[in-house]
MARBADO-650023 format. One record per residue (C-alpha): residue number from 1; residue in one letter; x, z negated, y. Coordinates in pm, 1 decimal, decimal comma, m for minus. Each point is the difference from the previous one (the first is absolute). Layout:
N
{seq = NUM; type = A; east = X; up = Z; north = Y}
...
END
This chain:
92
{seq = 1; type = X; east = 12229,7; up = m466,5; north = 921,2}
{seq = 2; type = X; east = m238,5; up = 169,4; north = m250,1}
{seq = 3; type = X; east = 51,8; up = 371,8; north = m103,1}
{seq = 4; type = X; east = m302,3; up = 211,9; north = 153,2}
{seq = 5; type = X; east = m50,6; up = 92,6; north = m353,1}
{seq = 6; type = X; east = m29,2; up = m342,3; north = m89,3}
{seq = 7; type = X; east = m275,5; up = m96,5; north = 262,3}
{seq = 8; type = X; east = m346,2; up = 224,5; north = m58,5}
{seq = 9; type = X; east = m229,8; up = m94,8; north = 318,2}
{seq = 10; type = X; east = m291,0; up = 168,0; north = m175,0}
{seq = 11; type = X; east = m167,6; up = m59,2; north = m285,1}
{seq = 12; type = X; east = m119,9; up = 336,4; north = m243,7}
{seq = 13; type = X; east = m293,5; up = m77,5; north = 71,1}
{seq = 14; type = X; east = m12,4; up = m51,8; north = 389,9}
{seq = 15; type = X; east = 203,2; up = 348,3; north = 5,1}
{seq = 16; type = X; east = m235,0; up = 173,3; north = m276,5}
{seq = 17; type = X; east = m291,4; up = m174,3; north = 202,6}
{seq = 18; type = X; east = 93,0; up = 159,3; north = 371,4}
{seq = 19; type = X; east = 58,5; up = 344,6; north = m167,5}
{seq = 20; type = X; east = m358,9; up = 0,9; north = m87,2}
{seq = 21; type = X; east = m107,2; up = m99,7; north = 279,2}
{seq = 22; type = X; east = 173,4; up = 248,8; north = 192,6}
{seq = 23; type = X; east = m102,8; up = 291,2; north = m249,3}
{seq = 24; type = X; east = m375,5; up = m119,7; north = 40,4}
{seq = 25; type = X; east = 64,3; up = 47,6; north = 430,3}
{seq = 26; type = X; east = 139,2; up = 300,0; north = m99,8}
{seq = 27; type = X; east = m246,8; up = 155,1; north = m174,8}
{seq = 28; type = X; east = m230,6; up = m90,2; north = 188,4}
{seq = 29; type = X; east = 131,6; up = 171,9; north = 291,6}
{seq = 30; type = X; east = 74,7; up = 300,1; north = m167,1}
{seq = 31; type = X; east = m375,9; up = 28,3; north = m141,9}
{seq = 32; type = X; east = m109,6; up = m29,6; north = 412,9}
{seq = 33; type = X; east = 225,8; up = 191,6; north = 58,3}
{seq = 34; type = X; east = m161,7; up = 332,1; north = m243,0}
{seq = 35; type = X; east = m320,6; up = m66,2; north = 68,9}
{seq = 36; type = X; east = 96,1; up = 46,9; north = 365,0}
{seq = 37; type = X; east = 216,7; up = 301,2; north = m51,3}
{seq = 38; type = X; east = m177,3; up = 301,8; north = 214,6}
{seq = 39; type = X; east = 247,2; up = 230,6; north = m149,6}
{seq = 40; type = X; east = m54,3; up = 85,2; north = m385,3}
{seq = 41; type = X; east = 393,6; up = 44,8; north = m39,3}
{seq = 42; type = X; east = 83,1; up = m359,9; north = 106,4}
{seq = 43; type = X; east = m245,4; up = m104,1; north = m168,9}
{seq = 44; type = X; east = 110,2; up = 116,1; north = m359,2}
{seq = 45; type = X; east = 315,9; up = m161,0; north = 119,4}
{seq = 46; type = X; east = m132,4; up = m350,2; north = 105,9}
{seq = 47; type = X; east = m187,8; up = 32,2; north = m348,0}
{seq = 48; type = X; east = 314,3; up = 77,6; north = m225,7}
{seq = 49; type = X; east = 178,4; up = m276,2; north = 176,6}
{seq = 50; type = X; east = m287,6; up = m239,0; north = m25,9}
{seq = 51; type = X; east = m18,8; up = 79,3; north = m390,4}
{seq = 52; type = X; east = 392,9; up = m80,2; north = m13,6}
{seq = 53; type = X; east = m37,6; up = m314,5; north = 190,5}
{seq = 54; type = X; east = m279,4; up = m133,7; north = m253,5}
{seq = 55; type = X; east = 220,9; up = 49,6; north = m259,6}
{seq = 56; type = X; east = 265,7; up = m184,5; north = 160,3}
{seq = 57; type = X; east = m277,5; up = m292,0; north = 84,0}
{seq = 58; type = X; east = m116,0; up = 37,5; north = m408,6}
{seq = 59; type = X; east = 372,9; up = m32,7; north = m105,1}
{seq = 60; type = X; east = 55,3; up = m324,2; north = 225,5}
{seq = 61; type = X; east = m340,8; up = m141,8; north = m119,6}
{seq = 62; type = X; east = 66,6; up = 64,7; north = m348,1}
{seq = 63; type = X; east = 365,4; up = m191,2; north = m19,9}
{seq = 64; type = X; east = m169,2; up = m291,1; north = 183,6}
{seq = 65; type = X; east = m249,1; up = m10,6; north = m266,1}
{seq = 66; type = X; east = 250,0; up = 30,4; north = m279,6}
{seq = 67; type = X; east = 192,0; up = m297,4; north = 131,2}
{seq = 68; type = X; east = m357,9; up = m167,7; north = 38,3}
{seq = 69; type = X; east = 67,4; up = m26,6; north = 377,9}
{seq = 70; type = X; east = m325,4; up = 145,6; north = 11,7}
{seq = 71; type = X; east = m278,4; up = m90,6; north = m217,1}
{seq = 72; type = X; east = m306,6; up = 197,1; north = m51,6}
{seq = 73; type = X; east = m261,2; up = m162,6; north = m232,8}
{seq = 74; type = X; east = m164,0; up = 181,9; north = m285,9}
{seq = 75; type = X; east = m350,8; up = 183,0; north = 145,8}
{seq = 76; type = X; east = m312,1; up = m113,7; north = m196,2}
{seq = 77; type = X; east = m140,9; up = 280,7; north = m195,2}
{seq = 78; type = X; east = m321,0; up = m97,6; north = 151,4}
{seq = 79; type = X; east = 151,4; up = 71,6; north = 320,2}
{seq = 80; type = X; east = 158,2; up = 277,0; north = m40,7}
{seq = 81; type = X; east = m333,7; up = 195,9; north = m121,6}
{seq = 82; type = X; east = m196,7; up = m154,0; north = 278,3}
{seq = 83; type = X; east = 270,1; up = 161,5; north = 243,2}
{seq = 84; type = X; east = m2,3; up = 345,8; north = m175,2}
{seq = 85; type = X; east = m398,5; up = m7,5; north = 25,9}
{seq = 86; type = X; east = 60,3; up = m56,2; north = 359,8}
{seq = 87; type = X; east = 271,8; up = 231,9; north = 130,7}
{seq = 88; type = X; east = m109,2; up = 301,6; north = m257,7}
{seq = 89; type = X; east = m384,8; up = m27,9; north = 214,6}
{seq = 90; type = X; east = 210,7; up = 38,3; north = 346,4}
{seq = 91; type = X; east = 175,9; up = 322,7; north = m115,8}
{seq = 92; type = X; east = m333,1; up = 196,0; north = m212,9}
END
């Protein structure tokens, strides 16, 4: 019989891959959850925790990319002004 050690039923990236997925759920919650919040005082709390929890979720992203379990391709300059253009019109 193998040692428990010996025998790893998940892969890195299977277990890197669920923890983002459950930070993404979990942010998401949290963010529905402030911008239901009647009461300013849980409110600033659902906020602080949701802040916490996307740097969790940016910590879990970021090993997955460093092991290139997730790969992001390079943006196209072109693309990346055309975007700008966009989203700075939306906020003036």
């Amino acid at each position: 019989m193998q040692n428990m050690q010996d025998m790893q039923l998940f892969t890195d990236k299977e277990i890197l891959g669920d923890g983002l997925a459950a930070q993404k759920s979990t942010t998401e919650h949290f963010n529905t959850f402030a911008g239901e919040c009647v009461h300013e005082n849980v409110r600033n709390v659902m906020l602080e925790i949701l802040e916490q929890e996307h740097s969790i979720q940016k910590e879990v992203f970021d090993m997955m990319h460093q092991r290139g379990f997730y790969q992001t391709p390079a943006a196209e300059a072109k693309k990346v002004t055309e975007a700008q253009q966009k989203f700075s019109k939306s906020v003036t």
